[in-house]
TILO-278356 format. One record per residue (C-alpha): residue in three letters; z, x, y. Coordinates in nm, 3 decimals, always signed. Layout:
# TILO-278356
@aa ala c3 Z c1 X c2 Y $
...
//
This chain:
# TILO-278356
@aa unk c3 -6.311 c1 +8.478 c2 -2.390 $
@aa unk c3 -6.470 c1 +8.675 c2 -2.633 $
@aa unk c3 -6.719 c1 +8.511 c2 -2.955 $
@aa unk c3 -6.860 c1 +8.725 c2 -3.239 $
@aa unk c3 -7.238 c1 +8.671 c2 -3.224 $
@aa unk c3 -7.423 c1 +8.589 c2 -3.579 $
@aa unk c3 -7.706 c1 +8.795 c2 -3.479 $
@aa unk c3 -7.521 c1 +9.156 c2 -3.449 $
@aa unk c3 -7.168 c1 +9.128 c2 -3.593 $
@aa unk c3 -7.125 c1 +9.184 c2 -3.216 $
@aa unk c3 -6.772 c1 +9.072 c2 -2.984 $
@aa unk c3 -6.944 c1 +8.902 c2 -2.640 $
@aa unk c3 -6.728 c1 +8.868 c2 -2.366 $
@aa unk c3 -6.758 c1 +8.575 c2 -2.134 $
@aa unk c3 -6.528 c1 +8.377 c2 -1.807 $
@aa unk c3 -6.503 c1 +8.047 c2 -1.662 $
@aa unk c3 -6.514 c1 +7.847 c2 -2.010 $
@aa unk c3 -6.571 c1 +7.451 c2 -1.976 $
@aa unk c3 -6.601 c1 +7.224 c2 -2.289 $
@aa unk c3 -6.933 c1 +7.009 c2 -2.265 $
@aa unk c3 -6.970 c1 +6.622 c2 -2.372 $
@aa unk c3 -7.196 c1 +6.773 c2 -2.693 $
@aa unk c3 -6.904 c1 +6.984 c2 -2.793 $
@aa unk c3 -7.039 c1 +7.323 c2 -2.687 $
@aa unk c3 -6.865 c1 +7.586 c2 -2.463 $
@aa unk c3 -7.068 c1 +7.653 c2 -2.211 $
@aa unk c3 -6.949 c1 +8.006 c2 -2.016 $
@aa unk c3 -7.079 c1 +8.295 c2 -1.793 $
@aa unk c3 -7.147 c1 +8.593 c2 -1.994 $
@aa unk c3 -7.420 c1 +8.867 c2 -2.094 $
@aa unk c3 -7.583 c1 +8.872 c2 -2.385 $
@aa unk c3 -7.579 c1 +8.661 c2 -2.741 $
@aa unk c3 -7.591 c1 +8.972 c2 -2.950 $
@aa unk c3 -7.967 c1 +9.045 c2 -2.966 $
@aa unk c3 -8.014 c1 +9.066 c2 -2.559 $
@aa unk c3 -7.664 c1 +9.250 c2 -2.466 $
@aa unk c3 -7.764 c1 +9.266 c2 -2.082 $
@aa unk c3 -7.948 c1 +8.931 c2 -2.035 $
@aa unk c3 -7.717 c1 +8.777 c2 -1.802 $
@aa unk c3 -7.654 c1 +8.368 c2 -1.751 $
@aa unk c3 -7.444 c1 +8.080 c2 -1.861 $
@aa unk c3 -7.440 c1 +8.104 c2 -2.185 $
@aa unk c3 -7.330 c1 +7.737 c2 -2.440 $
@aa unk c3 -7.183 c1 +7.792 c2 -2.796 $
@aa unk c3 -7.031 c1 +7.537 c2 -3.055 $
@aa unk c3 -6.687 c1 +7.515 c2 -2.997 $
@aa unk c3 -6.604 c1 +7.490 c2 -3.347 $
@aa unk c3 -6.745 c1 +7.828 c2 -3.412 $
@aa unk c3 -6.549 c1 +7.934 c2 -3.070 $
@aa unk c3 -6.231 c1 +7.836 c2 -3.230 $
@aa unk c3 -6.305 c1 +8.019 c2 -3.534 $
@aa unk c3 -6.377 c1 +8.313 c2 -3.365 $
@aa unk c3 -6.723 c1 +8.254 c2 -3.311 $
@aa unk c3 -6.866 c1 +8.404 c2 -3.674 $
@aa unk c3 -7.198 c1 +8.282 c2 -3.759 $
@aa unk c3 -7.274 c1 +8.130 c2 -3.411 $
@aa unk c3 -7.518 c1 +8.209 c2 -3.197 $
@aa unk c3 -7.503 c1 +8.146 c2 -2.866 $
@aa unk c3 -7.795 c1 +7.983 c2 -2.633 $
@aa unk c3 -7.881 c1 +8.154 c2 -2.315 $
@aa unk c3 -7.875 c1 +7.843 c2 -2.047 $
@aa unk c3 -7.959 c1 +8.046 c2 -1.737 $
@aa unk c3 -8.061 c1 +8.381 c2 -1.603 $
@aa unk c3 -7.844 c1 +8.474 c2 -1.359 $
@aa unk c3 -7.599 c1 +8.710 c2 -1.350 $
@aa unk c3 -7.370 c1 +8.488 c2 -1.094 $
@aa unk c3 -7.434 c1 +8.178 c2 -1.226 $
@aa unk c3 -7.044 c1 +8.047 c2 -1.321 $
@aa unk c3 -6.984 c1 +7.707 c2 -1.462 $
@aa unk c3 -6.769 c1 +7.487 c2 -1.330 $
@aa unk c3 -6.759 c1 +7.181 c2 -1.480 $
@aa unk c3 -6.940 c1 +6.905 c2 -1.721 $
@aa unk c3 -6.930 c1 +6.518 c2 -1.771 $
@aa unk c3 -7.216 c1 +6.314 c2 -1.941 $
@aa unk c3 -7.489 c1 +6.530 c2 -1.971 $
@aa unk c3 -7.449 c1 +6.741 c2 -1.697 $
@aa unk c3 -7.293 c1 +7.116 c2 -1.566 $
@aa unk c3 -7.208 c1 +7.199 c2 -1.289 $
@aa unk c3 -7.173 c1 +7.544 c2 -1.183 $
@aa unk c3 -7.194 c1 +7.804 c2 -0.864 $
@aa unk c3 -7.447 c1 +8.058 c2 -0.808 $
@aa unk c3 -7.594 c1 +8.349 c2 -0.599 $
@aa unk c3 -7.961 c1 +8.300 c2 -0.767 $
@aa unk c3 -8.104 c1 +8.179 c2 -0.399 $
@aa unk c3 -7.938 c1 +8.472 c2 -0.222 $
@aa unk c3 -7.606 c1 +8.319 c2 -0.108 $
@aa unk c3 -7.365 c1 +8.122 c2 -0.298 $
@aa unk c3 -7.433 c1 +7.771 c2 -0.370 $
@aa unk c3 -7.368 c1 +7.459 c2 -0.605 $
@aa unk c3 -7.582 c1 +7.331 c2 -0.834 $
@aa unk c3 -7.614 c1 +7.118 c2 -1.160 $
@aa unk c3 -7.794 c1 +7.112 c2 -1.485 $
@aa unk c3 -7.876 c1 +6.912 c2 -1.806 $
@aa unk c3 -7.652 c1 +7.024 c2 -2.082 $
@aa unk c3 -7.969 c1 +7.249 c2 -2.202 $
@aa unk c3 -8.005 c1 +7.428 c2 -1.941 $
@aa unk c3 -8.296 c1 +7.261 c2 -1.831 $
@aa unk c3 -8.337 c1 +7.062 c2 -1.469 $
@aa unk c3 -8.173 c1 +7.311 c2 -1.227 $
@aa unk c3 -8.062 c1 +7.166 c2 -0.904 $
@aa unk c3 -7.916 c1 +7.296 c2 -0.585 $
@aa unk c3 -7.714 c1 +7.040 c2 -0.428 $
@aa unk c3 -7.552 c1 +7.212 c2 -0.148 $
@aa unk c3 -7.843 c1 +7.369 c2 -0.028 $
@aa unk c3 -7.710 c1 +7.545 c2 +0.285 $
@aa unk c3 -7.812 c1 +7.903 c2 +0.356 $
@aa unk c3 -7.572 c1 +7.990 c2 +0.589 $
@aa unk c3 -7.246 c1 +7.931 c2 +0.427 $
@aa unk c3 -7.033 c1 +7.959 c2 +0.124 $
@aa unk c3 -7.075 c1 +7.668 c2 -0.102 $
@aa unk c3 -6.923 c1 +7.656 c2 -0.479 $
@aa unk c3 -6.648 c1 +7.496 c2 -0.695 $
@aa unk c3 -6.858 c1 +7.174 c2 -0.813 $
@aa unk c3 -6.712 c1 +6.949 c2 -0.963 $
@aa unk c3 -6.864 c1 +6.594 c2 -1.117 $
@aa unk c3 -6.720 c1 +6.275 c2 -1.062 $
@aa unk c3 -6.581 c1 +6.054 c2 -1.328 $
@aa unk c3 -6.901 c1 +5.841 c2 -1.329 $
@aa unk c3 -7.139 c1 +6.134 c2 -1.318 $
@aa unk c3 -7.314 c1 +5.990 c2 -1.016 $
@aa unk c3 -7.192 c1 +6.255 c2 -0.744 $
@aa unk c3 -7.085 c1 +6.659 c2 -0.707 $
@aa unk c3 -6.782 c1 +6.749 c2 -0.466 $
@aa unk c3 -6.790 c1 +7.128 c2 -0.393 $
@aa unk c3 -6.614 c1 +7.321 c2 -0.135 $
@aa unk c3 -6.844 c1 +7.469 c2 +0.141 $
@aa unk c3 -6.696 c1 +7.675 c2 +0.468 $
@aa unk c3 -6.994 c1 +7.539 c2 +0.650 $
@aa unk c3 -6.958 c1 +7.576 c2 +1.064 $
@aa unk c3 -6.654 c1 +7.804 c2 +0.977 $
@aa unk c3 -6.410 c1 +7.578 c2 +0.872 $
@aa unk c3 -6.359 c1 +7.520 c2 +0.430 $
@aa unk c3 -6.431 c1 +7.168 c2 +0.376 $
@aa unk c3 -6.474 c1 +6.930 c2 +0.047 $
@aa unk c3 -6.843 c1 +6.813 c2 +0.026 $
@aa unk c3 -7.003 c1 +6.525 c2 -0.168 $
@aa unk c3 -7.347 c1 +6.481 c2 -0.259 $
@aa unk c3 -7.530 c1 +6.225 c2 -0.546 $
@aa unk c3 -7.627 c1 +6.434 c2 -0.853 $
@aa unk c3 -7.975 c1 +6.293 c2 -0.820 $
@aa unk c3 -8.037 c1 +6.496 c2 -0.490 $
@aa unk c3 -7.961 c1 +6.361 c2 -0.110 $
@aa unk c3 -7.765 c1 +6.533 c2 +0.202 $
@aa unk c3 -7.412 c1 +6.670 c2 +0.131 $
@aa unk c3 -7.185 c1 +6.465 c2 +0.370 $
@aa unk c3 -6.858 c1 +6.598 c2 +0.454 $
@aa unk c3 -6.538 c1 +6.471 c2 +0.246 $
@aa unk c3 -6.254 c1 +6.634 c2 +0.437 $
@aa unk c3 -6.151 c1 +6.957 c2 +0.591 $
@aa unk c3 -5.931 c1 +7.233 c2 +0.407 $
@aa unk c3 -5.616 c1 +7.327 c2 +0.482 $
@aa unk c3 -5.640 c1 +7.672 c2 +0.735 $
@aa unk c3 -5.439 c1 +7.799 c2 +0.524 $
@aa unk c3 -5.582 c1 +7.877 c2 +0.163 $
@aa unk c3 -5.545 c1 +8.145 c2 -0.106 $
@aa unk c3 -5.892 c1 +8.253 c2 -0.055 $
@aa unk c3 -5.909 c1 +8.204 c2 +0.348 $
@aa unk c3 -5.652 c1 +8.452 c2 +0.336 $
@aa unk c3 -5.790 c1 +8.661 c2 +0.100 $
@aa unk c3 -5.475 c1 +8.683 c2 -0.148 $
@aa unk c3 -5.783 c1 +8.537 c2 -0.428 $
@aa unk c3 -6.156 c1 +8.515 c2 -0.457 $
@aa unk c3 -6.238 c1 +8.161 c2 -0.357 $
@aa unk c3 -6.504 c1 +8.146 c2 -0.656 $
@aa unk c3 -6.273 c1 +8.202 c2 -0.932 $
@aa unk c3 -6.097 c1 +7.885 c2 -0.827 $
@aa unk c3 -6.162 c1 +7.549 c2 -0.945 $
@aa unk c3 -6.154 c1 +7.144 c2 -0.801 $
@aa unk c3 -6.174 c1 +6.863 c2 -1.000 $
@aa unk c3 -6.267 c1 +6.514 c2 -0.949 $
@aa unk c3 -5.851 c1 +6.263 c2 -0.975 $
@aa unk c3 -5.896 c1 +5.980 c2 -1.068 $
//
């Protein structure tokens, strides 16, 4: 994805795009134009995405260089991040504002989150005790419980992909 930031006339390259509720973008990138190496999640109007991005500007959510979004519903994203060391799953408001880790699990791999339809819980994969699972926890904090184990046989337990550049989403 590439936008042309307002501020410098500048192309900004960014990955894992998802369309918020307020009708921003919100994606992992680094820099808006004026800050070229201030990595995050970054949210722009998608109607200056679509037009290439001329005259927007856009707002620097998080600092984190991992941080990749994953998903949004109702005033939420959810994304996966490195900022506590290892990878984990957390939400935020759609400003970027009230971080939260919902997986919370030092010792494993946990990512992908995706809200559910009511915005009242996160599933994320998590390889906790060695074995990929789907997790579930409420958005307003609480202890993951396990949904259901994985299939041995992934794309990114075999290593043919890099699990985090995978999604999940919440069927209906």
């Amino acid at each position: 994805m590439l936008v042309t930031s307002a501020q410098q006339g500048s192309e900004i390259g960014g990955s894992q795009p998802v369309w918020t509720s307020n009708d921003m973008i919100a994606y992992n990138g680094c820099g808006n134009g004026a800050k070229p190496t201030a990595c995050g999640i970054y949210a722009i109007d998608s109607s200056a995405a679509k037009g290439g991005g001329k005259g927007a500007v856009p707002t620097q959510l998080t600092q984190a260089r991992s941080d990749l979004p994953a998903d949004s519903k109702g005033n939420l994203i959810a994304f996966t991040s490195q900022r506590d060391g290892d990878w984990e799953a957390y939400i935020m408001d759609l400003d970027g504002d009230n971080v939260r880790n919902l997986s919370n699990s030092p010792d494993s791999n946990d990512g992908l989150p995706t809200i559910s339809p009511d915005g009242q819980w996160v599933a994320f994969v998590s390889d906790r005790g060695g074995q990929w699972a789907i997790w579930f926890a409420p958005t307003e904090g609480g202890l993951p419980q396990k949904m259901f184990d994985l299939p041995s046989e992934t794309p990114w337990i075999n290593a043919d992909r890099v699990w985090r550049d995978e999604r999940i989403s919440w069927g209906p």
